[in-house]
N, C-alpha and C positions, 0 to 999 in steps of 0.2 A: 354355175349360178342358177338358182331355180327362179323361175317365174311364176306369176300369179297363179296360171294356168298348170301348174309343175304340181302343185299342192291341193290334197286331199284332205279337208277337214276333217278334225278327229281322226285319223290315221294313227291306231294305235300304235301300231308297229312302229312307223315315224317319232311317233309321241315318247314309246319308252327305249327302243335304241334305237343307236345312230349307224349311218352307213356306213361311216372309216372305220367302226370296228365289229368284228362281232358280236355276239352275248356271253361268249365266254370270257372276254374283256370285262366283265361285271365280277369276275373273280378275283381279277388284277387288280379292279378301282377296289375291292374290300381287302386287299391286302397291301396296296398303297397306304389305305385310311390308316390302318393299325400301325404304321409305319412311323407317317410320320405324328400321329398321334403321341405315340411314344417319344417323338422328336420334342412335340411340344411341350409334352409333362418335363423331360430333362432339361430343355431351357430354364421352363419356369422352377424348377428346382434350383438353379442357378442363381437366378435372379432373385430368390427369397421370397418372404411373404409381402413385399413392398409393390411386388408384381402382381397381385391380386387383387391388393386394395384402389382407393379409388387412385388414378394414374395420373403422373406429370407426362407434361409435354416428349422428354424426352422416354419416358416409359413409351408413351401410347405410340411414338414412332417405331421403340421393337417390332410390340407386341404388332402393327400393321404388316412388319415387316416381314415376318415367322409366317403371318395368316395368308399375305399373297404366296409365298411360298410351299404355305402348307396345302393351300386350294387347288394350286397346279398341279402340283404333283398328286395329293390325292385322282385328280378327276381325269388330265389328260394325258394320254398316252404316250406324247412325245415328248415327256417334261420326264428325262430320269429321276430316279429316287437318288442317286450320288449326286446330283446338282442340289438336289433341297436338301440335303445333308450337310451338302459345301454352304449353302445359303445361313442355315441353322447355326453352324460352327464361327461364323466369320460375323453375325448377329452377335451371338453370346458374348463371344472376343472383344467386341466391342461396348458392350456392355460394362465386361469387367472392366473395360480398358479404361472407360471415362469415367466410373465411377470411381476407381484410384484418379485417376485427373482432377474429380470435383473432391475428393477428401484432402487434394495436398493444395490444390488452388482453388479459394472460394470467388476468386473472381470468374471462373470459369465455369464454377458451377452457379454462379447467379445466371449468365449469359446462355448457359444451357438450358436450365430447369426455371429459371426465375428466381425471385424471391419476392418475402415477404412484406404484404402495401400494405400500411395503416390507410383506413378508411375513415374509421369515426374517434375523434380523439377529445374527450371531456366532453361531450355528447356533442359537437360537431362533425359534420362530415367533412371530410378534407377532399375539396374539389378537386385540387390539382391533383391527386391521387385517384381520385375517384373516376374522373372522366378518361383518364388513361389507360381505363381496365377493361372498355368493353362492356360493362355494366352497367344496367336500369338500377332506378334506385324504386322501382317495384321488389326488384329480384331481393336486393340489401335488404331492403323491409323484411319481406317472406322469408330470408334466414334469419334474422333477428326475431322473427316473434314466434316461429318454432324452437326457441327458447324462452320463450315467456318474457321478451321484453315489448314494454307498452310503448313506453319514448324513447326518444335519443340521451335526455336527460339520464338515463339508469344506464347508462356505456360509459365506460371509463376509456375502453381502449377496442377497437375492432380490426381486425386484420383478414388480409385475403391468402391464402398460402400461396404455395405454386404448384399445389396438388388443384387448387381450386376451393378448398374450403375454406371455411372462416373460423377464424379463433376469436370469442370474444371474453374480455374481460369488465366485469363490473366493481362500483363501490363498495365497499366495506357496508353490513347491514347497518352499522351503529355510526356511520356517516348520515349527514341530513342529506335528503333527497333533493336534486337540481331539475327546476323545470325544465323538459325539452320540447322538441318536437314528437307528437303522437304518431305511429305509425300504425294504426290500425287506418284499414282501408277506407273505412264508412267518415273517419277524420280526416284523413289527409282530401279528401273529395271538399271539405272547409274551405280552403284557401276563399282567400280574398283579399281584395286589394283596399279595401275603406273596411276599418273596424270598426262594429254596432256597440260593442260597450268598452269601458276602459280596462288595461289590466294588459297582463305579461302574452305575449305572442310570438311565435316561431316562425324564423324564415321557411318557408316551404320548401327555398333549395339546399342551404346550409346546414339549416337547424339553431343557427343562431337565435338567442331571446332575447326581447327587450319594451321596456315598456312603451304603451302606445294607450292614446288617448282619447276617448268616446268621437268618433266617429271621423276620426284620421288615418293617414296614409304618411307611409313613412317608406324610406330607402335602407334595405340591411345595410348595417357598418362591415359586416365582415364580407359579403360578396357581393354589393349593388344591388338586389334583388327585391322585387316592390309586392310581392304576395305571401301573405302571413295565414297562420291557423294558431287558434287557441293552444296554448302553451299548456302541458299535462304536466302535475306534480306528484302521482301518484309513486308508491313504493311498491319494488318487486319483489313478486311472491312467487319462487320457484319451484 
């Protein structure tokens, strides 16, 4: 164990090798890399293109699994390259294994991967789903309007995958538009609990609308909730 007094700052020597090994061990760590470099490329060959893309739950435990393995072995000397090859193999295997497990049982592949939560359904949010997922409904907003939605009102249907993304689906163009709730930032900062003029308003938590009258306060019918913003009836333009 070295002490304070043990150590010489900037010590290059210290700084670029280490004392268990020598420097010709820097020829071992570059022929480690290519190793199991090649290790990694043949998993993810394996795995398909679904390993590249953005990754479920049970993906991104692989992929952790391959990299603690690929890391040792790349760097330390007492980590053989047949143990990260056993580690690689018995990954992959598993891999396959579960992925026939989630095509012939979808209840095990929900329990593994997840599945798919409605969030916003007829331009409401659906609480009970919503709050279950870990999610602000800052974050819901800011995917929804990197699609060019202005309210809630223009969602027919919003989902979270168990990749993580969202799939949204909207009305029909030649459908009349449903006032919702606005989510543009500078709007939702509106809320208020006593409304200044009469006319259609959005729960701030739901998205629910409903009429309210020059300078009333009202309780949403669909989740209790006593802070409203001006209801948007505009139409989307993608």
């Amino acid at each position: 164990m070295l002490l304070a007094a043990d150590i010489k700052p900037f010590d290059w020597e210290r700084i670029l090798f280490s004392a268990d090994a020598p420097p010709l061990f820097l020829l071992e760590v570059a022929l480690r890399c290519i190793v199991t470099y090649l290790l990694m490329l043949a998993a993810l060959r394996v795995t398909g293109r679904r390993g590249v893309r953005q990754l479920s739950i049970f993906e991104l435990s692989i992929i952790l699994g391959l990299g603690s393995a690929a890391g040792d072995a790349m760097l330390y000397h007492d980590t053989p390259l047949l143990y990260a090859a056993v580690v690689f193999l018995v990954v992959t295997v598993l891999y396959l294994l579960f992925n026939r497990l989630t095509e012939k049982y979808p209840g095990f592949s929900d329990w593994l991967e997840g599945k798919p939560v409605l969030l916003v359904k007829d331009g409401l949010i659906q609480l009970a789903n919503f709050q279950n997922q870990n999610l602000t409904q800052k974050e819901l907003f800011g995917e929804l309007r990197q699609l060019q939605v202005e309210h809630l009102g223009q969602v027919r249907r919003a989902y979270i995958e168990a990749t993580g993304d969202f799939s949204i689906f909207f009305y029909e163009e030649q459908e009349p538009v449903k006032p919702g709730m606005p989510i543009w930032p500078e709007r939702v900062e509106e809320t208020r609990k006593r409304v200044e003029t009469a006319g259609q308003f959005a729960c701030s938590t739901c998205g629910h609308v409903q009429e309210l009258p020059r300078g009333g306060t009202a309780t949403c019918s669909n989740c209790q909730a006593d802070e409203w913003i001006p209801a948007c009836d505009t139409k989307r333009v993608a």
